[in-house]
C-alpha positions in Angstrom: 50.9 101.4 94.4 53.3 102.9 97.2 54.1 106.2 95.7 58.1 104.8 96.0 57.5 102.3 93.5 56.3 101.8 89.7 55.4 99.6 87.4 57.3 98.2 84.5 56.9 95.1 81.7 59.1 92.2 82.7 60.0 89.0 80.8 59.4 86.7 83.9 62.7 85.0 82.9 61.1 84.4 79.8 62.5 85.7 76.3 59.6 88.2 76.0 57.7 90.6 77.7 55.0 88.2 79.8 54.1 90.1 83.2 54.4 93.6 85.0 56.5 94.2 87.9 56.4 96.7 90.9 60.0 97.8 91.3 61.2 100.5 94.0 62.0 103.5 92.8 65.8 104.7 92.6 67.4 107.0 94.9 68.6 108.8 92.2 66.2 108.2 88.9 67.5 108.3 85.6 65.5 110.2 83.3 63.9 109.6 79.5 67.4 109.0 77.1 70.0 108.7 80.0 71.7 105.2 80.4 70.3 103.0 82.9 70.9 99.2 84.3 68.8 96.8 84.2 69.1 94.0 87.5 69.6 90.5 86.8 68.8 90.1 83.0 67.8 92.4 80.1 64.3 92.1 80.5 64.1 91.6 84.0 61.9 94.9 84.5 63.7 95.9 87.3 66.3 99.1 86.4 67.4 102.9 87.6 64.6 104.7 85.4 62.2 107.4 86.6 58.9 107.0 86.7 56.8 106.0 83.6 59.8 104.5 82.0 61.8 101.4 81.6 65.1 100.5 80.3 66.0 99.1 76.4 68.3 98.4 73.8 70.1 96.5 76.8 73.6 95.5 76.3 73.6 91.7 77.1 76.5 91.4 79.0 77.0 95.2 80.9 73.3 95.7 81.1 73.4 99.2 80.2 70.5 100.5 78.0 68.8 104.0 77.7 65.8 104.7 79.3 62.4 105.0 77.0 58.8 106.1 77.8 56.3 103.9 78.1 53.5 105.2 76.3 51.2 107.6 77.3 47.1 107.8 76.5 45.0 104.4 76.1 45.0 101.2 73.4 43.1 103.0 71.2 44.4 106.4 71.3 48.6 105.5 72.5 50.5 108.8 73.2 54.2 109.8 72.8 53.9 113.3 72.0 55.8 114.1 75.3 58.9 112.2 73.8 59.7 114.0 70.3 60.9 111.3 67.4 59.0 108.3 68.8 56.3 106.3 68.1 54.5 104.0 70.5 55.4 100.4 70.0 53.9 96.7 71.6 57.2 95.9 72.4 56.4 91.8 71.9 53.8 90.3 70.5 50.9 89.2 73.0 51.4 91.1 75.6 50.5 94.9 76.3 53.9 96.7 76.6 53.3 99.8 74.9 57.2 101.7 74.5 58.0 104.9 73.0 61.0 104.1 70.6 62.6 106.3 68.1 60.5 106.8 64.8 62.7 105.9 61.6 62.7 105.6 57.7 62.6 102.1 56.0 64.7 103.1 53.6 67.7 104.5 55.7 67.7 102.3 58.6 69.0 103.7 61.7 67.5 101.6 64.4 70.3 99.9 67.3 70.7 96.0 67.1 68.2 94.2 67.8 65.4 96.6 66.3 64.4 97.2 62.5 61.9 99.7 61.5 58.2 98.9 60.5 55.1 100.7 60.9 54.1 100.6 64.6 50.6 98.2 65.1 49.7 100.8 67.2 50.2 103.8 65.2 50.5 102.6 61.7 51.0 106.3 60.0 54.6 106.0 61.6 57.4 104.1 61.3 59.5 103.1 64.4 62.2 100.6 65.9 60.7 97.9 66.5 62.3 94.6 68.1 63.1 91.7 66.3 61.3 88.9 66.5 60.4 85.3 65.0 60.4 87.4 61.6 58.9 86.0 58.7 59.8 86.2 55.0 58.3 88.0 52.1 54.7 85.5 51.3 55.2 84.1 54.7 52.4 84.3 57.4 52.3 87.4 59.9 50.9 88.8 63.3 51.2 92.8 63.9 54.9 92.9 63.6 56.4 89.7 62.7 57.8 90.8 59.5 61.4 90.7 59.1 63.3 94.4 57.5 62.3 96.0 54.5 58.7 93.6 54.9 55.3 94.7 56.1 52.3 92.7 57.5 49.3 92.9 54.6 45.9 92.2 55.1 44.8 89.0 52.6 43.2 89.6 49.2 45.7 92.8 48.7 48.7 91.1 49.3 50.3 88.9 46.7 48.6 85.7 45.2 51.9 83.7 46.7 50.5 84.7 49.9 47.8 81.5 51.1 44.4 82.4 51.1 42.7 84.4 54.1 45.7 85.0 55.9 47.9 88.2 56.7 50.9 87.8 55.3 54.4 89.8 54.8 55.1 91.7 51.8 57.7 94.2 50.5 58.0 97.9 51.0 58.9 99.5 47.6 60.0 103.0 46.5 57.5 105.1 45.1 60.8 106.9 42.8 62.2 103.0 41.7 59.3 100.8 42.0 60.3 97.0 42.2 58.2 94.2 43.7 58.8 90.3 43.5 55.1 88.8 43.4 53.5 88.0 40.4 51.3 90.7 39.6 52.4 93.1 42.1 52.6 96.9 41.4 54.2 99.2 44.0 51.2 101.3 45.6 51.3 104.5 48.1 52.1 103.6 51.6 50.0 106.6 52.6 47.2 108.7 51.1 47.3 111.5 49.0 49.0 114.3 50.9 49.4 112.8 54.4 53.2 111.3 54.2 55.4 112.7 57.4 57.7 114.6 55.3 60.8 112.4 54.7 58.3 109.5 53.9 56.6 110.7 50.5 58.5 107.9 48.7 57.2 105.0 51.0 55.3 102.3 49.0 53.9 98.7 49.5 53.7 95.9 47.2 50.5 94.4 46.3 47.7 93.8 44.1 46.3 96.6 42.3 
């Protein structure tokens, strides 16, 4: 790659993320958290950002966003320790576009529109902003991160016997202080082990089967 150009995910005119681009690099690059502009279309992958970053949480109509990292390390060991607060995040479903985006608490929501928070597929120990998607109900089947707010993607047999057999399906986050889950037979359990709960997090649950 000509070292006046990078790479960056780009919808492809498409709704998701589907393709890279090589953009050319601005004359005057905006860095990780400033605001940026994306060309054309929110997704477009072409934008102002410096190197190693893209633009998101895109206004649809002025095309501002703020510049985020994209992830640093490989698929099995993803990297945003350079950007404090974030986790890294496939930004869709299907297609590797690893983003570092602000980490969060389920409980106290604080992610922009268009984002809720849910354990990143990539680094499941933290919670982060993650886009919204085709999200599916509490019992209903799941990918990664296909769960809608408040909902996490369970593996089958742990779940909740409303959830069909041998299939991943979405089920509530509870609160370890005020435990309350809707499936029959469900009991709120620790999100985390004994001890290893970022701090702020120590109250983080799941429902399922005990």
């Amino acid at each position: 790659m000509p070292p006046d150009e990078k790479c960056a995910p780009s919808d492809g005119g498409c709704d998701v993320f589907t393709q890279t681009v090589c953009d050319e690099l601005s004359s005057r690059p905006v860095p990780i958290g400033g605001t940026c502009k994306s060309e054309g279309r929110p997704l477009s992958g072409f934008n102002d950002c410096e190197l190693g970053a893209t633009c998101w949480f895109i206004d649809p109509e002025s095309l501002l966003g703020t510049c985020v990292s994209l992830c640093h390390g490989s698929p099995e060991a993803p990297d945003c320790s350079h950007v404090p607060g974030t986790a890294c995040v496939l930004a869709h479903d299907g297609f590797d576009a690893p983003l570092c985006l602000p980490t969060c608490d389920p409980f106290e929501p604080t992610c922009p529109a268009g984002h809720h928070c849910h354990p990143s597929a990539l680094t499941p120990e933290l919670f982060a902003c993650t886009p919204d998607a085709s999200l599916g109900a509490a019992f209903e089947p799941c990918g990664k991160a296909d769960c809608a707010a408040g909902l996490l993607c369970s593996e089958p047999g742990a779940a909740a016997v409303e959830c069909a057999p041998d299939t991943n399906c979405c089920t509530p986050l509870c609160d370890l202080g005020a435990p309350d889950c809707p499936g029959a037979g469900q009991v709120c359990l620790p999100y985390y082990e004994m001890g290893q709960a970022p701090a702020g997090l120590e109250d983080v649950g799941r429902c399922g089967l005990p």
